[in-house]
C-alpha positions in Angstrom: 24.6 -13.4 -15.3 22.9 -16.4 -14.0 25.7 -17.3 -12.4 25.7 -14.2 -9.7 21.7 -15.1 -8.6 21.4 -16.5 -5.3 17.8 -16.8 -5.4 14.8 -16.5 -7.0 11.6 -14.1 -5.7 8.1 -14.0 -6.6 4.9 -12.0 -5.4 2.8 -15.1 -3.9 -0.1 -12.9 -3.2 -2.5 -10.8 -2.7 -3.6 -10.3 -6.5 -5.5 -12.0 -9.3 -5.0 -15.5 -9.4 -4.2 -15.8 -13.2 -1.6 -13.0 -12.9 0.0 -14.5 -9.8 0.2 -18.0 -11.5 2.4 -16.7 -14.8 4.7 -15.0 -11.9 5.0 -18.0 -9.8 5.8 -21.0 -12.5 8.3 -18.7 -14.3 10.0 -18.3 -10.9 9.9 -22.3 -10.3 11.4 -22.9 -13.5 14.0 -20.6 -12.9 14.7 -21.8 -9.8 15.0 -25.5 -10.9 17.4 -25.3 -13.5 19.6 -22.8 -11.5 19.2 -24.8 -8.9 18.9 -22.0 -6.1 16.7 -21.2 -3.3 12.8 -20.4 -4.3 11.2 -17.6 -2.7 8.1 -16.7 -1.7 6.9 -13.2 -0.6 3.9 -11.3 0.2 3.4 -7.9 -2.2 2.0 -5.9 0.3 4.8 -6.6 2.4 7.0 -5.6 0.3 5.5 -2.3 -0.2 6.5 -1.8 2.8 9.9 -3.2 3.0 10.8 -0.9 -0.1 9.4 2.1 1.6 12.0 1.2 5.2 14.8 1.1 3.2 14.7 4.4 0.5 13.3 6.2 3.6 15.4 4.7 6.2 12.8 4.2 8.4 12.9 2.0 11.6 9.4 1.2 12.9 6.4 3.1 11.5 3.0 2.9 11.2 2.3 2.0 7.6 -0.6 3.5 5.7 -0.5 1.2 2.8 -2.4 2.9 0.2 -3.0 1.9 -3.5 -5.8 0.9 -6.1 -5.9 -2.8 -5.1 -5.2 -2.5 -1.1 -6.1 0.1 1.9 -4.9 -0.6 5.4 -3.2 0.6 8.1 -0.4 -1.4 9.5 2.7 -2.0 11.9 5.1 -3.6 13.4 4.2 -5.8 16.7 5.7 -9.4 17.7 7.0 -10.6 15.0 4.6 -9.4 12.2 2.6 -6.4 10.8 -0.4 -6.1 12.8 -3.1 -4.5 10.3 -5.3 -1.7 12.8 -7.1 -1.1 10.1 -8.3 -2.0 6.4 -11.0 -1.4 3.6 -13.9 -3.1 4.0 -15.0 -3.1 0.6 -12.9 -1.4 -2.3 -9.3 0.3 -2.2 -9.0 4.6 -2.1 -7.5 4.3 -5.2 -9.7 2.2 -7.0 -12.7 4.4 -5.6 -10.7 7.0 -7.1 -9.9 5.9 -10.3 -12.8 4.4 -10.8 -14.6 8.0 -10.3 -12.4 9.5 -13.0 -13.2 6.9 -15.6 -16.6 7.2 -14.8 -16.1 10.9 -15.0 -14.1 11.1 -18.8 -11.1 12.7 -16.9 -8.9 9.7 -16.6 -7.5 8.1 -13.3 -5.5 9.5 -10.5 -4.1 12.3 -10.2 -6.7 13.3 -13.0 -9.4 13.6 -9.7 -6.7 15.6 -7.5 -5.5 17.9 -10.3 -9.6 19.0 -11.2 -10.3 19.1 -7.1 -7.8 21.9 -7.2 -10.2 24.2 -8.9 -13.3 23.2 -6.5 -15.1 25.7 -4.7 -18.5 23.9 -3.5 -18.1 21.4 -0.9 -20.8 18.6 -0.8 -21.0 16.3 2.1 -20.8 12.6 1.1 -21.0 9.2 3.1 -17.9 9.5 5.8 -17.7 5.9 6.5 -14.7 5.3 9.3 -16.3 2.3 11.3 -13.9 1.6 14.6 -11.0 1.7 12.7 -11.7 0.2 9.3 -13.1 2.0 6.1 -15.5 2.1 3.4 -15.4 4.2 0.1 -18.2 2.2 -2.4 -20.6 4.6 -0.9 -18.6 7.5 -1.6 -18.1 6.2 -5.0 -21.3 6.0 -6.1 -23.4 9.3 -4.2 -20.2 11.2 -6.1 -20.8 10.0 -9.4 -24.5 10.5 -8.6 -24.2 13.9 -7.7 -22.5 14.4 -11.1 -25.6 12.6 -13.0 -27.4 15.5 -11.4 -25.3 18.2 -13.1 -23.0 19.2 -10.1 -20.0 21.0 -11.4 -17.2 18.8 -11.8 -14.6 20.3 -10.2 -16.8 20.8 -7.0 -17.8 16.9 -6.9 -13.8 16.2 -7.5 -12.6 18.8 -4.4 -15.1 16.9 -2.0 -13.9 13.0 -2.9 -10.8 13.6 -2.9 -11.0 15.8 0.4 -13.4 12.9 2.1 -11.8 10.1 0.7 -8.2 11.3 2.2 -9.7 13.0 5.5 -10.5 9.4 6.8 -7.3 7.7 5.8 -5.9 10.6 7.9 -8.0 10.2 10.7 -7.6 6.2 11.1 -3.9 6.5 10.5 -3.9 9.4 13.3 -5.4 6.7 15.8 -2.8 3.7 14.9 -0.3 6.3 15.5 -1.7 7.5 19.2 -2.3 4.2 20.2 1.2 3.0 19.4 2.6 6.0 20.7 5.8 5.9 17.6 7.4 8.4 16.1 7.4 7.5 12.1 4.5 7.3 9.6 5.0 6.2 6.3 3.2 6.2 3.2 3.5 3.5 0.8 1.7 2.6 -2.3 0.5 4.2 -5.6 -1.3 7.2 -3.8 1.9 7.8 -1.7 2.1 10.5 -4.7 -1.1 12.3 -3.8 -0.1 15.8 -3.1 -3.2 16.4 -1.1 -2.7 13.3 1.1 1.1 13.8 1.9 -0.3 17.8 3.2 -3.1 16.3 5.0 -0.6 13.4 6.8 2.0 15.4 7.3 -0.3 18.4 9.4 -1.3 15.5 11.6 1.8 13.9 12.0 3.5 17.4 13.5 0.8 17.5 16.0 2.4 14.2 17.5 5.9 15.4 17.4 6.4 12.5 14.8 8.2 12.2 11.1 6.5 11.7 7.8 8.3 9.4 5.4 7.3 8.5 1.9 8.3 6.2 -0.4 9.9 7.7 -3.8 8.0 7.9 -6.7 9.7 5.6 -8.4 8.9 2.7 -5.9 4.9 3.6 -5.1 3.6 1.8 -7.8 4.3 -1.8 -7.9 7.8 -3.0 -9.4 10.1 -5.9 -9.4 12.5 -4.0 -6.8 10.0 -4.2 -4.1 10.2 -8.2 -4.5 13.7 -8.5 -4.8 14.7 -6.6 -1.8 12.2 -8.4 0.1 13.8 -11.6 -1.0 16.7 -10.7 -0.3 15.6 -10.0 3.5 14.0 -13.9 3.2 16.8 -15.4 2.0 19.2 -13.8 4.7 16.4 -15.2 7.3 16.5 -18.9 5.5 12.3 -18.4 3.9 12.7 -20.1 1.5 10.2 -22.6 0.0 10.2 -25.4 -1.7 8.5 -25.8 -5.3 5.2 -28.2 -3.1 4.9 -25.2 -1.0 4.8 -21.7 -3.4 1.5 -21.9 -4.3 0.2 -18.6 -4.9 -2.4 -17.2 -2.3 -4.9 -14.2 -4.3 -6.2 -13.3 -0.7 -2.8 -13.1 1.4 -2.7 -11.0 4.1 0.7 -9.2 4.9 -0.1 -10.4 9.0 0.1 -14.1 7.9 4.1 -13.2 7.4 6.0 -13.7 9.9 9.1 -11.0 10.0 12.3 -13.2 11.1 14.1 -10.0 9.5 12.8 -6.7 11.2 14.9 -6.7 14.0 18.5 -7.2 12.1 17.4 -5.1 8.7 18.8 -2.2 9.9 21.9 -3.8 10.1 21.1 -5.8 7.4 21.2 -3.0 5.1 23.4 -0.3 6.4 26.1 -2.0 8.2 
């Protein structure tokens, strides 16, 4: 009952504008006339909140992996430092967008018809320092399917390209931060392919593989509460003047007054 809330969260950002806006003035007006703490949190951070606590994770590197959002993340002074990102569009849009191009539907449409690939071809492997780029991909695969390359085949080599450099970049954050957890969050947490790939490079550094459930890869309303419930134990709140929505923020303009007590936040 309305009585029981203690506060009211909303995803802020990153996303479309419009979307973000119908989220955000629900969650003012909600918050007014119960007259209870507004709160404001990040989506992507939440991603990864909702992936620490099913997994029980303490302090991995995040691959963060979805159709709106690719980067590679963790935790450093306060915040998630972001070692690496997209610089144009997301894996899984690239994917998905292949597969609707392609009649056979979005992920794990791609995947399941890579499975019965037998001809490699070579596209554009674009890992620059550690960021990454899949547009080019996108577009030599669907050219290569103009040309009449057998389905399948053009299938089998995206998805094995596209996921060999999220497993390459990931590899470095985890060397260079020398941890011993790597988890996967976001829609293409359920890749089959990419959980194999990530987890046979994660064994070579004597370090765990988590991933989030099913349930909680794709984006939901539990991801945002939990996260606001780790705000609101931390006193972020904001005020209605200050929870304007923000289409372009980035999860290391949060700073994380929670990450050092969650743990006994959640389990004590």
């Amino acid at each position: 009952s309305p009585s029981q809330l203690e506060g009211i969260a909303f995803s802020a950002g990153p996303g479309m504008g419009p979307c973000l806006r119908v989220g955000a003035t629900i969650a003012r007006a909600l918050s007014l006339r119960l007259n209870i703490p507004l709160i404001s949190v990040n989506h992507g951070v939440a991603h990864i909140e909702i992936g620490r606590l099913t997994t029980r994770c303490r302090d991995p590197v995040v691959l963060y992996v979805a159709g709106g959002n690719t980067l590679i993340a963790s935790y450093k002074d306060g915040r998630y430092r972001i070692f690496g990102e997209t610089l144009d569009i997301a894996a899984g849009n690239c994917l998905d967008v292949f597969g609707i191009k392609a009649c056979i539907g979005t992920m794990p449409n791609p995947e399941i018809r890579a499975r019965e690939g037998k001809k490699f071809y070579y596209l554009p492997y674009k890992v620059k320092g550690m960021d990454v780029s899949f547009s080019g991909i996108l577009t030599t695969a669907l050219k290569l399917l103009k040309e009449g390359a057998r389905l399948e085949d053009v299938c089998y080599s995206l998805i094995e390209t596209v996921f060999s450099m999220l497993t390459e970049v990931t590899e470095r954050a985890l060397a260079f931060t020398e941890k011993n957890e790597v988890l996967i969050v976001g829609g293409l947490s359920r890749s089959v392919r990419l959980r194999e790939m990530v987890e046979e490079m994660v064994k070579l550094h004597d370090a765990r593989l988590m991933i989030v459930p099913q349930e909680y890869a794709g984006d939901n309303g539990a991801m945002i509460a939990w996260t606001g419930v780790l705000q609101l134990l931390t006193n972020q709140t904001v005020t209605v003047e200050e929870s304007r929505v923000k289409p372009r923020f980035r999860l290391d303009e949060v700073e994380l007054m929670w990450f050092e007590r969650v743990w006994d936040i959640t389990y004590s």
